[in-house]
C-alpha positions in Angstrom: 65.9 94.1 92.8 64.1 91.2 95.0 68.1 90.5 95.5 69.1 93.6 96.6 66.7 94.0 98.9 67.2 90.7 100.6 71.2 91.1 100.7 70.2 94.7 102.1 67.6 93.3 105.2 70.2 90.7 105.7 73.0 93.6 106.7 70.6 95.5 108.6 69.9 92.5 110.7 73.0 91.4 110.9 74.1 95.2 112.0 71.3 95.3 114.3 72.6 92.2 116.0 76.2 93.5 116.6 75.1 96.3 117.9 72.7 94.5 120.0 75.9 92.6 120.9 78.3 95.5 122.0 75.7 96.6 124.0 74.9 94.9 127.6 71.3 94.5 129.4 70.4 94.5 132.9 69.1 91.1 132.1 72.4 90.3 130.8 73.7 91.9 133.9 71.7 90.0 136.9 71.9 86.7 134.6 76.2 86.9 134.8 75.6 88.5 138.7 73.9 85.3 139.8 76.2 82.6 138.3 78.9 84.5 140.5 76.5 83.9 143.2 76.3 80.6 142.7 80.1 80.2 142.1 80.8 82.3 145.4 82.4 79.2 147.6 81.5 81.1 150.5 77.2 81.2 149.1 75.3 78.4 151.7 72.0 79.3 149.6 71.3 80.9 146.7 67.7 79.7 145.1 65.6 82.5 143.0 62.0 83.1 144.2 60.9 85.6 142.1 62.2 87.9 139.8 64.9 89.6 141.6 64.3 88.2 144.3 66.6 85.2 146.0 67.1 82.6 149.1 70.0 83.3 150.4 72.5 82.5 152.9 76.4 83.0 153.1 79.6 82.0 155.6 80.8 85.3 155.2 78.3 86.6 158.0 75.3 86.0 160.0 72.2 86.2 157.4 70.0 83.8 156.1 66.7 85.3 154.4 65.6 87.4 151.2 67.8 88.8 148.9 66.1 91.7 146.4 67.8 93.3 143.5 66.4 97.0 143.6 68.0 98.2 140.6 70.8 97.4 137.8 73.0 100.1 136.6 75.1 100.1 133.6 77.4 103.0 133.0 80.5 104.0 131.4 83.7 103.8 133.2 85.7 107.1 133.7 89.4 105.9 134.5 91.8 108.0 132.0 93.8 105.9 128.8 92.8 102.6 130.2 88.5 102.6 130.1 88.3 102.1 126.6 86.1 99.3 126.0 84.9 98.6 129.5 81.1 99.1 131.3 80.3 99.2 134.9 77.2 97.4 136.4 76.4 98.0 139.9 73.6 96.4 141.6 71.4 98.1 144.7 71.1 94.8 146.4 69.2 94.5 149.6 69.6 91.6 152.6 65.9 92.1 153.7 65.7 92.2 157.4 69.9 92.5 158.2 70.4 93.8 161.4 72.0 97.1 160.8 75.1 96.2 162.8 76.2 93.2 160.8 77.8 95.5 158.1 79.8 97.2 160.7 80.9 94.4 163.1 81.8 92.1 159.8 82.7 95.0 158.0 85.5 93.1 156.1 83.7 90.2 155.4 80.6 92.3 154.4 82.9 94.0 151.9 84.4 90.7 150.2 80.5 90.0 149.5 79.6 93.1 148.3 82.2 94.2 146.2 80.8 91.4 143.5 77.4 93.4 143.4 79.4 95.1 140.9 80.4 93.7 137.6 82.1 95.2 134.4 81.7 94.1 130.9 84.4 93.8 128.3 82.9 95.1 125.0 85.9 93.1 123.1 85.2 89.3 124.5 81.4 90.6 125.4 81.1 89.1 128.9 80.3 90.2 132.0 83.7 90.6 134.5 83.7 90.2 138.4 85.9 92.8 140.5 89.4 90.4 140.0 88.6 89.3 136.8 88.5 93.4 135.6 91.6 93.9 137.9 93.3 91.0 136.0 92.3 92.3 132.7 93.3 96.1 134.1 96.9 94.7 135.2 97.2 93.0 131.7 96.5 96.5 129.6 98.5 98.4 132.0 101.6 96.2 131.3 101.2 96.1 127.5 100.5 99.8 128.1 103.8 100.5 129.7 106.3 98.1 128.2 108.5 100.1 125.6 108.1 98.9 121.7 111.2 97.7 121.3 111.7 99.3 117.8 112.0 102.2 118.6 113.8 102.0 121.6 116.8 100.4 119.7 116.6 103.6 117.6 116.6 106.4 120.4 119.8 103.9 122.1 121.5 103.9 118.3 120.2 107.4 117.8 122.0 107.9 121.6 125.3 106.1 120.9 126.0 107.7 117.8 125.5 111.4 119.1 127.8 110.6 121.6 131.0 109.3 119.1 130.1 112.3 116.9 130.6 114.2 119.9 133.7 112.1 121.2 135.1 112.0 117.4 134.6 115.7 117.3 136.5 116.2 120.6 139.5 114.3 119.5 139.9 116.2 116.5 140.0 119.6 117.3 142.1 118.5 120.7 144.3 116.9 117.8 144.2 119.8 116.1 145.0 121.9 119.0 147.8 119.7 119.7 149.3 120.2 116.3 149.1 123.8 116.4 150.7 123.8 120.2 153.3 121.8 118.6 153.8 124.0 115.5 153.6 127.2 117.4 156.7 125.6 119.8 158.7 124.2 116.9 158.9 127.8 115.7 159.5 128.9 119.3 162.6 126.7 119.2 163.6 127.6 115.8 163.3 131.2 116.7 165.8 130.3 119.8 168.0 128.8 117.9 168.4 131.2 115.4 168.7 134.0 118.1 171.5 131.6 119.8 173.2 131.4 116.4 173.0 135.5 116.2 174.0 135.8 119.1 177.2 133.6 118.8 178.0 135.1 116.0 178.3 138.7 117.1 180.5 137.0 120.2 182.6 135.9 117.4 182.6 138.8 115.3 183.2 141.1 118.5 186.3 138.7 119.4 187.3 138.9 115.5 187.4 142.6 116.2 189.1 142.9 119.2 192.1 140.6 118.0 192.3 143.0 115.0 192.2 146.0 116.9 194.8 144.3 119.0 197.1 143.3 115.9 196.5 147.3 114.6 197.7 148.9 117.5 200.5 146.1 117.5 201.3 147.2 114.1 200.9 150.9 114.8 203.2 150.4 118.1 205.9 149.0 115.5 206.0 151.1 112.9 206.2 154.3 115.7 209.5 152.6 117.4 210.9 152.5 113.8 209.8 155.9 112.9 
């Protein structure tokens, strides 16, 4: 029973931990959000003061100062067939002191930095994503997505060719068929001519036969009343 128990306590923990696992923090969050930080090529400074709070300094535009992290957001994505297995985790980040202008006069530059206040986790590799590397991985399920299996494509082109020769065998047969009757129904045509030709030649013949006869008669009858 002591067995049992143990194996038992062991799956729970071990379940517990998966789940713990699949499952991102906001610790987890700001922890992957500042190693982008500090990967950022265009990030001068980027030293932590506090918790949430950060020196910082970029090229991107005119600001060198605090940093604060005023809240981390996790939260399911909502983008049709493709958000399966994908969080979002947007961070209210404030540049304290930034003169309100900045955003708007380096408005693109502003937006390169701040679109990586926003990172996605991937439930299947269980790691945090920056913006390209969630587009990439986007791009990558939409392809595999979209590309036909090719199984059963090769069936519905078979499936396609072979409707088509039934379709073309069928034609030729009943135009064959057609044909032969066409043929038939002319033969008999021509035979019927003939035969009327031959009837027709005949009673020419018997009406000559019978005008030579009537011819000899009245001969005879011509004869026989000189005699008489």
């Amino acid at each position: 029973m002591k067995e049992i128990a143990l194996i038992l306590l062991f799956c729970l923990a071990m379940s517990s931990l998966v789940l713990a696992a699949e499952k991102p923090t906001e610790d987890s969050l700001i922890k992957a959000w500042e190693e982008l930080q500090k990967s950022d090529l265009n990030t001068v400074t980027f030293e932590k003061i506090a918790d949430r709070r950060y020196k910082f300094k970029t090229k991107l535009f005119p600001f060198d100062g605090e940093l604060r992290i005023n809240d981390a957001t996790i939260e399911n994505i909502e983008m049709g067939p493709y958000n399966n297995g994908f969080i979002s985790g947007p961070l209210d980040i404030e540049l304290v002191g930034l003169p309100k202008d900045v955003p708007q006069k380096y408005s693109r530059k502003y937006s390169m930095w701040a679109r990586n206040n926003t990172l996605y986790y991937d439930k299947k590799i269980e790691k945090w994503l920056s913006l390209q590397e969630f587009q990439r991985a986007m791009a990558k399920i939409t392809r595999g997505s979209s590309k036909p299996s090719g199984l059963p494509s090769n069936y519905v082109y078979i499936a396609a060719i072979a409707a088509i020769l039934l379709l073309l065998a069928t034609y030729i047969y009943f135009m064959q068929k057609n044909r032969q009757s066409v043929t038939t129904s002319l033969q008999k045509q021509a035979d019927s001519m003939i035969q009327v030709e031959r009837s027709i030649e005949l009673s020419e013949k018997g009406m000559k036969l019978s005008e030579e006869t009537n011819k000899i008669l009245r001969e005879i009858l011509e004869v026989l009343k000189s005699k008489g």
